[in-house]
C-alpha positions as CSV (number, residue, x, y, z in Angstrom):
1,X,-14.5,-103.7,11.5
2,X,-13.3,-101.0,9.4
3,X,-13.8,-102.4,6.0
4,X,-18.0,-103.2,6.9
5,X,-18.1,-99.3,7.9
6,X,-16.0,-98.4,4.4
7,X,-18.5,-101.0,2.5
8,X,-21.8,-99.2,4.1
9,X,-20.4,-95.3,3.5
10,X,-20.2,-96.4,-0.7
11,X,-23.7,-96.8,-0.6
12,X,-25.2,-94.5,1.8
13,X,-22.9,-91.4,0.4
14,X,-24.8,-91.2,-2.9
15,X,-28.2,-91.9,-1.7
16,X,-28.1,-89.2,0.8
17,X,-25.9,-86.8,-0.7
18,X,-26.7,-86.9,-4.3
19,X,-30.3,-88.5,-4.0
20,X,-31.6,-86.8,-1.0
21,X,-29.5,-83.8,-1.5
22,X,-29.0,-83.2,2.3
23,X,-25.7,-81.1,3.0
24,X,-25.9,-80.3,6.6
25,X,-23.3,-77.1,7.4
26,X,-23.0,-78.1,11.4
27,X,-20.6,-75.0,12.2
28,X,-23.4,-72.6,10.3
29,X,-26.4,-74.2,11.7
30,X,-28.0,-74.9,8.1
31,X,-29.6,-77.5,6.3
32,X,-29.6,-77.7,2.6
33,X,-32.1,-80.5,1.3
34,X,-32.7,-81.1,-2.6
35,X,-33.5,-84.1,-3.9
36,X,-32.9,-85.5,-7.1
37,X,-34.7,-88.3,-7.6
38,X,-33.8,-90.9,-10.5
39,X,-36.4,-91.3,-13.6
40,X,-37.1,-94.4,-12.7
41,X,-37.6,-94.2,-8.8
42,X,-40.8,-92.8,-7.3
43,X,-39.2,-92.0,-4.2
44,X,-36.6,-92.1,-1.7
45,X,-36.5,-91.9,2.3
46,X,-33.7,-91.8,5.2
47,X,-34.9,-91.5,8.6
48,X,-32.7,-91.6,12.2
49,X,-30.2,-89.4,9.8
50,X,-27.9,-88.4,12.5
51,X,-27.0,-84.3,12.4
52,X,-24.8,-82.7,15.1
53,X,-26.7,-83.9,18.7
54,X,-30.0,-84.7,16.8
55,X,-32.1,-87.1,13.9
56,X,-33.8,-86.1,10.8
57,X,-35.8,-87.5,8.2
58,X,-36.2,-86.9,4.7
59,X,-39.1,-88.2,2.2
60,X,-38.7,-87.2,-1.4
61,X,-41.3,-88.4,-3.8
62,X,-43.0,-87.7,-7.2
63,X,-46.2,-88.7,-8.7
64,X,-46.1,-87.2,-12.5
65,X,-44.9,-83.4,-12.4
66,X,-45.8,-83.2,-8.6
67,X,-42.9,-83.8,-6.6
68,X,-43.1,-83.7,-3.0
69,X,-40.1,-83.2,-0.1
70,X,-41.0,-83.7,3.5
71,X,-38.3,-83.2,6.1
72,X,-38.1,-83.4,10.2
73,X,-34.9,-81.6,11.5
74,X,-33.6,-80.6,14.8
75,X,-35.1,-77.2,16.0
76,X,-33.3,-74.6,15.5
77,X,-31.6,-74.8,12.1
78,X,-32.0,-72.4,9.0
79,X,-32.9,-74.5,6.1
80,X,-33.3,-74.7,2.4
81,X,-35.5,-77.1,1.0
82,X,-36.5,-77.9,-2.6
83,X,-36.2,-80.3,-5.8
84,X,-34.3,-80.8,-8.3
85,X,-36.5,-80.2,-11.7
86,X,-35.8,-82.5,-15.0
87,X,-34.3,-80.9,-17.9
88,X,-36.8,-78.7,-19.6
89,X,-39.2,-78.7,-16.9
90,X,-40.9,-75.0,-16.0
91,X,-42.3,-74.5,-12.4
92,X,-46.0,-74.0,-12.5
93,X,-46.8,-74.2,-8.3
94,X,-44.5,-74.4,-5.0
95,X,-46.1,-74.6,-1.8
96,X,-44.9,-74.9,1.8
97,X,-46.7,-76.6,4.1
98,X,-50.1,-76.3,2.1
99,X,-49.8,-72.3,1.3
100,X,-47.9,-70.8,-1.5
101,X,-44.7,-69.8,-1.0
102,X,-41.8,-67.4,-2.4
103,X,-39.1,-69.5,-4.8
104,X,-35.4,-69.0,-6.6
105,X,-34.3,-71.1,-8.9
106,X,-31.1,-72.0,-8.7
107,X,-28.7,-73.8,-12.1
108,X,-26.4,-75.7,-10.8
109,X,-24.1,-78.7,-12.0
110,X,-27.1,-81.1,-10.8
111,X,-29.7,-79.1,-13.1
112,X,-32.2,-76.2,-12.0
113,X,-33.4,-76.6,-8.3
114,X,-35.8,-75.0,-7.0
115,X,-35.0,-73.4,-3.7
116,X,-36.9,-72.2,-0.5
117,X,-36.0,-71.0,2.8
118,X,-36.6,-71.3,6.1
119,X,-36.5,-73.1,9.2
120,X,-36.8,-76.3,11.1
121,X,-39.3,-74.9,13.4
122,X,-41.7,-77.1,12.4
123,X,-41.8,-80.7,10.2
124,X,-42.3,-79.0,6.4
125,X,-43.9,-80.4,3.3
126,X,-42.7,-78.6,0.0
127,X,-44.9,-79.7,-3.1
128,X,-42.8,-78.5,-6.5
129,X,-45.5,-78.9,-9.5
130,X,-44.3,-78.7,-12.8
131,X,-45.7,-78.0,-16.3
């Protein structure tokens, strides 16, 4: 029934838009993922996310001014990955997948992100630490 798919789409849109912060561009072949998690929440998950022919998952969490993203994406996407930083916040470490890695940081209407690119090649872990 259309009104049960209408009811499900008002709740799902903001956690894995605005939340999550996944934008896939399917006619691109890019992934943007930046989460924003609430204050108050200590994480946030989707998993079986359909994209284009494939599923992803996406695991945002924070434990003090460590805030964690781990994503699993169909192979052969570009991708940007990062976190959405609370106001005033300065970024002290970013690693990908255990090693540092290079950054931008990006203003936008959601706050300062920061921002780092590359591929679904592999299952990534980015690990944003603040000071």
């Amino acid at each position: 029934m259309f009104m049960q798919a209408w009811s499900s789409y008002w709740v799902q849109w903001p956690v894995i838009h605005n939340f999550l912060g996944i934008d896939p561009n399917v006619p691109s072949g890019s992934l943007l993922i930046v989460p924003d998690i609430p204050d108050s929440w200590p994480g946030l998950s989707v998993q079986n996310l359909k994209v284009s022919s494939g599923t992803m998952r996406v695991c945002a969490s924070r434990s003090g001014k460590q805030y964690t993203t781990e994503v699993s994406a169909p192979a052969g996407w570009t991708m940007t990955i990062g976190q959405t930083l609370p106001a005033g916040s300065t970024v002290k470490s970013v690693t990908l997948d255990g090693k540092s890695t290079a950054y931008d940081v990006v203003d936008t209407t959601r706050g300062r992100e920061v921002r780092v690119e590359t591929t679904t090649d592999q299952d990534h872990t980015l690990v944003v630490t603040t000071g």
